[in-house]
KOLPATOR-362966 format. One line per field, with one value per residue (C-alpha): residue number from 1; x, y, z; chain. Coordinates in nm, 4 decimals. Layout:
! KOLPATOR-362966
nr: NUM:...
u: X:...
v: Y:...
w: Z:...
kette: A:...
This chain:
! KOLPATOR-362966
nr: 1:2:3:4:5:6:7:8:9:10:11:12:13:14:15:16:17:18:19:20:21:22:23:24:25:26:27:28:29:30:31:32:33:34:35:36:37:38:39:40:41:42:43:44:45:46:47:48:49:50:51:52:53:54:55:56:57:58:59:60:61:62:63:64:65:66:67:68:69:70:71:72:73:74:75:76:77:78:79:80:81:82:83:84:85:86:87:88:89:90:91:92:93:94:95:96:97:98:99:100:101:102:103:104:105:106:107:108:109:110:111:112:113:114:115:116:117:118:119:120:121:122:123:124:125:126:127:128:129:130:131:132:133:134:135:136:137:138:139:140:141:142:143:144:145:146:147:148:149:150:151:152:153:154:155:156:157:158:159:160:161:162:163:164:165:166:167:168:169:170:171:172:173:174:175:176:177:178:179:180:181:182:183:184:185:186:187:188:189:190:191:192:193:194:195:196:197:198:199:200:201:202:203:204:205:206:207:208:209:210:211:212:213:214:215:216:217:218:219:220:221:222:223:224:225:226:227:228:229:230:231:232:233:234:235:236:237:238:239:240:241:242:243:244:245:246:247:248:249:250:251:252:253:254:255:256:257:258:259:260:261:262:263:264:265:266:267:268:269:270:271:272:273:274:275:276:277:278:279:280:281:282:283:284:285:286:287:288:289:290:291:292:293:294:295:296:297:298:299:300:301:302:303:304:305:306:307:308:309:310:311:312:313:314:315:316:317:318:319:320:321:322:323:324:325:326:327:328:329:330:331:332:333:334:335:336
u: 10.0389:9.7820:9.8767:9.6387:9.3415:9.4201:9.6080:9.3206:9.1202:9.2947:8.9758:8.9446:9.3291:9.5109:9.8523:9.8491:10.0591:10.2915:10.3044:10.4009:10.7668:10.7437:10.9444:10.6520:10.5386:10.8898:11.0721:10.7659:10.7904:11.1441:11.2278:10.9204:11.1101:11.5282:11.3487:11.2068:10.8178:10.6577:10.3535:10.3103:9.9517:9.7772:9.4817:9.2352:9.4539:9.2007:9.2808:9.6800:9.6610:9.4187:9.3940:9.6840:9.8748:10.1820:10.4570:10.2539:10.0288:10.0407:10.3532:10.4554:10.3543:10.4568:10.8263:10.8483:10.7261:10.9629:11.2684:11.1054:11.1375:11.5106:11.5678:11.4053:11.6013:11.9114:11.8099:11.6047:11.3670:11.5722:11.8230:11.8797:11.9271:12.2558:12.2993:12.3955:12.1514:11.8377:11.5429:11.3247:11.0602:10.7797:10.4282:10.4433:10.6508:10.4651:10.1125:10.2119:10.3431:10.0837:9.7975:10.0337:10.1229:9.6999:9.5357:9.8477:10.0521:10.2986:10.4065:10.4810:10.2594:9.9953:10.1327:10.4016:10.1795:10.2704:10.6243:10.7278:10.6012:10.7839:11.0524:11.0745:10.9252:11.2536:11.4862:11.3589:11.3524:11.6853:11.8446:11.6428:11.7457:12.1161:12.1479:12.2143:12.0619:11.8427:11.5580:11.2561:11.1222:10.8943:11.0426:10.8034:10.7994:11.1692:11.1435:11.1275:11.4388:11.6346:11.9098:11.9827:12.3401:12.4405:12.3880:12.6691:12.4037:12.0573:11.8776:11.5874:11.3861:11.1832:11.2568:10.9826:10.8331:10.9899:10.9859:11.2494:11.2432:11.3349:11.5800:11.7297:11.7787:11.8955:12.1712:12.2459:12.3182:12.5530:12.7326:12.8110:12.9624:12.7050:12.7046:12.3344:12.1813:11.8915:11.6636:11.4769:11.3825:11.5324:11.2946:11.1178:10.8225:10.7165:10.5348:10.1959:10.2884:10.4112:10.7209:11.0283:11.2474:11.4969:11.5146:11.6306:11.8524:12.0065:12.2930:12.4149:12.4111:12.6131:12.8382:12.8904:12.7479:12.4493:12.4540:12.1618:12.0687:11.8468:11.7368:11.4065:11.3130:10.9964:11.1155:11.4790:11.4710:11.5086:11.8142:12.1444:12.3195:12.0972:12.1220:12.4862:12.5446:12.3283:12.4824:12.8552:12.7183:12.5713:12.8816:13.0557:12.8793:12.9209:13.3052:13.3959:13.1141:12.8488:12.7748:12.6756:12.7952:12.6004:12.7111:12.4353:12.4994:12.1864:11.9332:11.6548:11.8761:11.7689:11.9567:11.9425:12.1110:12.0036:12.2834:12.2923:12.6199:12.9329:13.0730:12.6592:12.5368:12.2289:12.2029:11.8706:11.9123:11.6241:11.6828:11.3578:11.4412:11.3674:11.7522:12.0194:12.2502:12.5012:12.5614:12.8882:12.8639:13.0667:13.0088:13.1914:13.2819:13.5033:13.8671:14.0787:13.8385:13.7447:13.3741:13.1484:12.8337:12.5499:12.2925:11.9492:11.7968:11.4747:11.6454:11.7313:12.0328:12.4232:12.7573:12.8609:13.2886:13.4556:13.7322:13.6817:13.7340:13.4657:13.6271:13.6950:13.8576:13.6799:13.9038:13.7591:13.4350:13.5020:13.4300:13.2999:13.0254:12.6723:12.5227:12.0965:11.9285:11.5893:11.3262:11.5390:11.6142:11.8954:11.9886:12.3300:12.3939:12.8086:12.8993:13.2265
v: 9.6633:9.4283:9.3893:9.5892:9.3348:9.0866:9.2674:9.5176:9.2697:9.0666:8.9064:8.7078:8.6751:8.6278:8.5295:8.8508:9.0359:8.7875:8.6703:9.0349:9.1497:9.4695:9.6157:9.5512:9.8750:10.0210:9.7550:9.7151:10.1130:10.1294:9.7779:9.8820:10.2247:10.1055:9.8064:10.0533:10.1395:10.4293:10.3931:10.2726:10.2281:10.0405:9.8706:9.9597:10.2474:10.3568:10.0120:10.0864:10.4276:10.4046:10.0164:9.8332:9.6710:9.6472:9.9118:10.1163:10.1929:10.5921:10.6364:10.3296:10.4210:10.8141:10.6532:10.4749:10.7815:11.0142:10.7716:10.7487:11.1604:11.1077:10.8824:11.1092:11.4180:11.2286:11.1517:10.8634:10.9637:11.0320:10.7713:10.4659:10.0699:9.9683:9.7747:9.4849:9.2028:9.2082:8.9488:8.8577:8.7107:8.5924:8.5311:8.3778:8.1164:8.0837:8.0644:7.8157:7.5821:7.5845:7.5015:7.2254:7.0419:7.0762:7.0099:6.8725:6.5855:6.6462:6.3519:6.4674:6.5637:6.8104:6.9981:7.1145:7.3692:7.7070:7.6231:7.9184:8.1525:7.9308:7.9691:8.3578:8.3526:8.1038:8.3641:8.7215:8.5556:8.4458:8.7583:8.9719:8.7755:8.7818:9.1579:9.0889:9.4005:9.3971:9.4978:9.2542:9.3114:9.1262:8.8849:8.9083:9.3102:9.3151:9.7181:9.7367:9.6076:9.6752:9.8761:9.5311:9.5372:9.7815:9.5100:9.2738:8.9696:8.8737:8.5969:8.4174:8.2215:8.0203:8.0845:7.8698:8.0700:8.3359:8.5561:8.5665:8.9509:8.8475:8.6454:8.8848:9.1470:8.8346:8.7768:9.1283:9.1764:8.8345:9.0293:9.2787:9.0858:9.0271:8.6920:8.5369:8.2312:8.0800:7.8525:7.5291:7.6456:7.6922:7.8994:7.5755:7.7488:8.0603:8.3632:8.1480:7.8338:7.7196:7.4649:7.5336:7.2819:7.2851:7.5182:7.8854:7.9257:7.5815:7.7166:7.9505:7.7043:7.4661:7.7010:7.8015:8.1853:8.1121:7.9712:7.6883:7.5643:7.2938:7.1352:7.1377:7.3846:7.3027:6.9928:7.1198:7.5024:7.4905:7.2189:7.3886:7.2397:7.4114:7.7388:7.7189:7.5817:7.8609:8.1590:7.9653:8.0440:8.3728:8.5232:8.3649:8.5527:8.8882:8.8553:9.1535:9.3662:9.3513:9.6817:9.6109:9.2432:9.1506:8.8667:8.8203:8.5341:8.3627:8.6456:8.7616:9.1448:9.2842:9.5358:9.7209:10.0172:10.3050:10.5214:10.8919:10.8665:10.6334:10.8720:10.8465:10.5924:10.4969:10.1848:10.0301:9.7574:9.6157:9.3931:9.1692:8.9283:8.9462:8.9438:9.1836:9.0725:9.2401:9.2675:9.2856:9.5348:9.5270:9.8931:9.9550:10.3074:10.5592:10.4881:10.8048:10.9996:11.0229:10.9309:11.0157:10.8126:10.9645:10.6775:10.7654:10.5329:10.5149:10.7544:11.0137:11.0823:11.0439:11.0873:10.6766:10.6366:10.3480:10.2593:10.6488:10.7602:11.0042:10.9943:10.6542:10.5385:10.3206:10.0090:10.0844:10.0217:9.6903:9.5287:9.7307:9.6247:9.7719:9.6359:9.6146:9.5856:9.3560:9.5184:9.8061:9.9482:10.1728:10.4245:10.4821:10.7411:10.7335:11.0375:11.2752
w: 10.4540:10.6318:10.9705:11.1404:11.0312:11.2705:11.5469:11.5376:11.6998:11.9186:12.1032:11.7418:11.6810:12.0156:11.8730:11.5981:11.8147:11.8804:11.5240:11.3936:11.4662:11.6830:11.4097:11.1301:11.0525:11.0407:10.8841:10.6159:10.5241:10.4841:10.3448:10.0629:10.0205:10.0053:9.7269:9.4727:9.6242:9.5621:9.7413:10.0995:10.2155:10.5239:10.5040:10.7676:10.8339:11.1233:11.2675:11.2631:11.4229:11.6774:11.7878:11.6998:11.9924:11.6876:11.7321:11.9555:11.7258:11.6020:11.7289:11.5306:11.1968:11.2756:11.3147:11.0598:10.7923:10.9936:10.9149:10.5751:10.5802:10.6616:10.4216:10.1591:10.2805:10.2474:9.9059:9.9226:9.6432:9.3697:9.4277:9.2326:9.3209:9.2253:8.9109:9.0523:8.9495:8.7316:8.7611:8.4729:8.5999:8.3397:8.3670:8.0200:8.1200:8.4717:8.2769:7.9912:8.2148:8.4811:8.1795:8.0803:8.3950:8.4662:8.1163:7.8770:7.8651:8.1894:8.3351:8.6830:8.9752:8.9627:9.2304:9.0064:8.8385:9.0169:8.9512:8.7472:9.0306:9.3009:9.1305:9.1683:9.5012:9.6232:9.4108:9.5462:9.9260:9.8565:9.7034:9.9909:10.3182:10.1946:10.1110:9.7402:9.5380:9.2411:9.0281:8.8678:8.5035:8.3174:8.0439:7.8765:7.8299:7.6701:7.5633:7.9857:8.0163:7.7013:7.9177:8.0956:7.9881:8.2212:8.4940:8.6427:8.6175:8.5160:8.6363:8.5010:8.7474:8.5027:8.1560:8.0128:7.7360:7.5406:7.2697:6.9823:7.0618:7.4364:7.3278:7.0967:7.3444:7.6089:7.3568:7.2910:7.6800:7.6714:7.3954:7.5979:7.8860:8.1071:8.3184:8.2866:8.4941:8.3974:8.6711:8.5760:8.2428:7.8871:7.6932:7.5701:7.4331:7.2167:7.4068:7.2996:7.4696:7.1000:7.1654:7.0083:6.7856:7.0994:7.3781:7.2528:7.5275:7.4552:7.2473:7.4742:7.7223:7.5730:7.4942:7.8761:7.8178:7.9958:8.2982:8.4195:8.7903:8.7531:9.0742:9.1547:9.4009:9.4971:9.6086:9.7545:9.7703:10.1716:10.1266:10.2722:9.9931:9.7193:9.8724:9.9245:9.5087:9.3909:9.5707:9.4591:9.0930:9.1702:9.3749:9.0750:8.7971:9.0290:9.1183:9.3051:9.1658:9.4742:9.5846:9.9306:10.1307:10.4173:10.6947:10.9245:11.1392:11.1295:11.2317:11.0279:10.9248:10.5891:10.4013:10.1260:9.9310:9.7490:9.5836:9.4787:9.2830:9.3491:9.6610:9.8072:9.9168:10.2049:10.3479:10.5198:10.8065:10.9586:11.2643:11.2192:11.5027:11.8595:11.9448:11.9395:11.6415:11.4808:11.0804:10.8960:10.5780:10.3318:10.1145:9.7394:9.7183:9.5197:9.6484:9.7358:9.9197:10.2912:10.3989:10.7216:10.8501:10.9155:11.1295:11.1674:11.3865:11.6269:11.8299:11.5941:11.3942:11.4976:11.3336:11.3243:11.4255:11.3207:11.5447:11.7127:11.3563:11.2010:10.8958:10.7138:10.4171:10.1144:10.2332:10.6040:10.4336:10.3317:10.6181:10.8998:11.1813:11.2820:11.5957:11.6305:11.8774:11.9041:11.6426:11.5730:11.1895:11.1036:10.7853:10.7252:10.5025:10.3970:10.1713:10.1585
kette: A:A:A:A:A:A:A:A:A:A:A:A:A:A:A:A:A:A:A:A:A:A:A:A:A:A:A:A:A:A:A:A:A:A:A:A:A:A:A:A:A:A:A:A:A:A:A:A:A:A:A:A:A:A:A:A:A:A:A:A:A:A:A:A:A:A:A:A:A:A:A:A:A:A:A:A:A:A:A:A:A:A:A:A:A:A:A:A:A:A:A:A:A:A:A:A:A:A:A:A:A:A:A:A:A:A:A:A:A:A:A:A:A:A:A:A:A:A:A:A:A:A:A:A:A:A:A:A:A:A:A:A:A:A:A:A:A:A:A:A:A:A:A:A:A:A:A:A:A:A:A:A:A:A:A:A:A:A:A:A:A:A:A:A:A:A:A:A:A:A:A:A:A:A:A:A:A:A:A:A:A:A:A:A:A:A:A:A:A:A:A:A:A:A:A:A:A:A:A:A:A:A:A:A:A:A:A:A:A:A:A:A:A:A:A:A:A:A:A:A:A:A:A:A:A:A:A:A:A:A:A:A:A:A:A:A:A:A:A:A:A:A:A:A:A:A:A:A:A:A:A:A:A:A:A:A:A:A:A:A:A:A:A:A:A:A:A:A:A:A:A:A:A:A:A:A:A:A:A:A:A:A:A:A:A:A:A:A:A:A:A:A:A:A:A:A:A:A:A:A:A:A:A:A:A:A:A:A:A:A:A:A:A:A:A:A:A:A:A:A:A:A:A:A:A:A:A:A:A:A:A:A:A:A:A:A
């Protein structure tokens, strides 16, 4: 985390403090944490502590690890992201492509190069402003992700270049059920950058097991209409599988979900916005049993009543509210 380097030194960078959410250090340590880190470091770490106008400095960063330490004593550590969606991104596919749009025979603009990584970039910001939960392997590493059947959906932001042992285990994982979209690319080359007789993923394509967005997202990744296709296919593929649902009104709210078994669950909101806001959650738990919420928030830690009730229902869960205030983060932990 980099913030300090600027803010540190506000002579030289005036705006730094303005730039940064007052929420930075917190929101950065538990939104790394609630998305699978296991390492959270500062640069210039003397800078954070002792000079930085960001969060009030010490006190800032001592917050955020003592919400970390709740999190971790509610389970944090050994708890899992839910299955829900799995990104492969691949560097293969990112790296081919970028040698051929500068030094082969592309016909478009040179500009196009760092599509493949685009790509992923547009697809993780998507997934992460919009509360959808998932985990990234490499494509190109398919023994990494070889257990990717036991997820709902798995998304390939820019299949370019593949392996045939990729696509074997890709195919394996259709087999079995799962829903798979694939983004701008249909596995046109080899793992080399060798081109294939046809696409490898054309088959299942055609044959409507694969899914394929194909506008260009360089160009119209921002459009509201692109957005608003793409999640159609996505919420699609899930059906009523989602693990967490977030409505956020507009405001910059994050959340994630880490779960310690199917009646366990923690839930991270991070109000990044200089406005109060309010987020709707929607959490999937075990039905027939009775649940409390625990909320640690900058404050400390509370029991959370819905509707004066302590103890809820999973159908109360469905659809319950959480209001946050300006550059404030919450941790909800809901268990029997």
């Amino acid at each position: 985390m980099n913030y300090s380097w600027g803010s540190a030194a506000p002579d030289k960078n005036p705006l730094c403090a303005e730039t940064y959410p007052h929420i930075c250090y917190i929101g950065a340590v538990l939104g790394g944490a609630v998305n699978g880190a296991t390492s959270l470091n500062f640069w210039r770490y003397n800078h954070a502590v002792n000079l930085d106008p960001i969060q009030g400095g010490r006190e800032g960063v001592k917050l955020a690890f003592s919400m970390l330490d709740t999190l971790a004593a509610w389970g944090g550590w050994t708890a899992r992201i839910p299955q829900d969606i799995a990104i492969l991104r691949s560097r293969a596919s990112e790296d081919w492509f970028q040698l051929k749009v500068l030094y082969g025979d592309y016909p478009g603009d040179r500009i196009d190069n760092t599509r493949g990584f685009d790509h992923f970039h547009w697809l993780a910001l998507q997934l992460l402003q919009n509360g959808y939960l998932f985990e990234t392997y490499f494509q190109d590493h398919a023994e990494a992700w070889e257990h990717a059947e036991s997820f709902k959906v798995i998304i390939l932001p820019f299949p370019y270049s593949m392996s045939m042992t990729a696509f074997g285990t890709l195919a394996a994982a259709v087999a079995k059920g799962v829903r798979v979209i694939a983004i701008g690319a249909r596995g046109e080359t080899d793992e080399l950058g060798n081109p294939y007789p046809q696409p490898l993923l054309k088959g299942l394509i055609d044959d409507g097991k694969v899914g394929y967005f194909a506008p260009d997202l360089q160009e119209k990744g921002s459009y509201p209409e692109t957005v608003k296709t793409f999640f159609n296919i996505l919420d699609t593929s899930l059906g009523d599988g989602r693990t967490l649902t977030l409505t956020r009104y507009g405001k910059d709210i994050q959340a994630g979900c880490l779960v310690n078994s199917d009646a366990d669950k923690l839930i991270v909101l991070i109000n990044w916005s200089d406005f109060d806001a309010v987020a709707d959650l929607g959490v999937r738990m075990t039905a027939d049993k009775r649940y409390r919420i625990l909320q640690r928030d900058l404050d400390g830690v509370r029991l959370l009543k819905l509707c004066d009730n302590e103890s809820v229902t999973s159908s109360d869960l469905n659809s319950f509210r959480v209001p946050l205030k300006a550059g404030e983060a919450k941790i909800l932990r809901i268990a029997e």
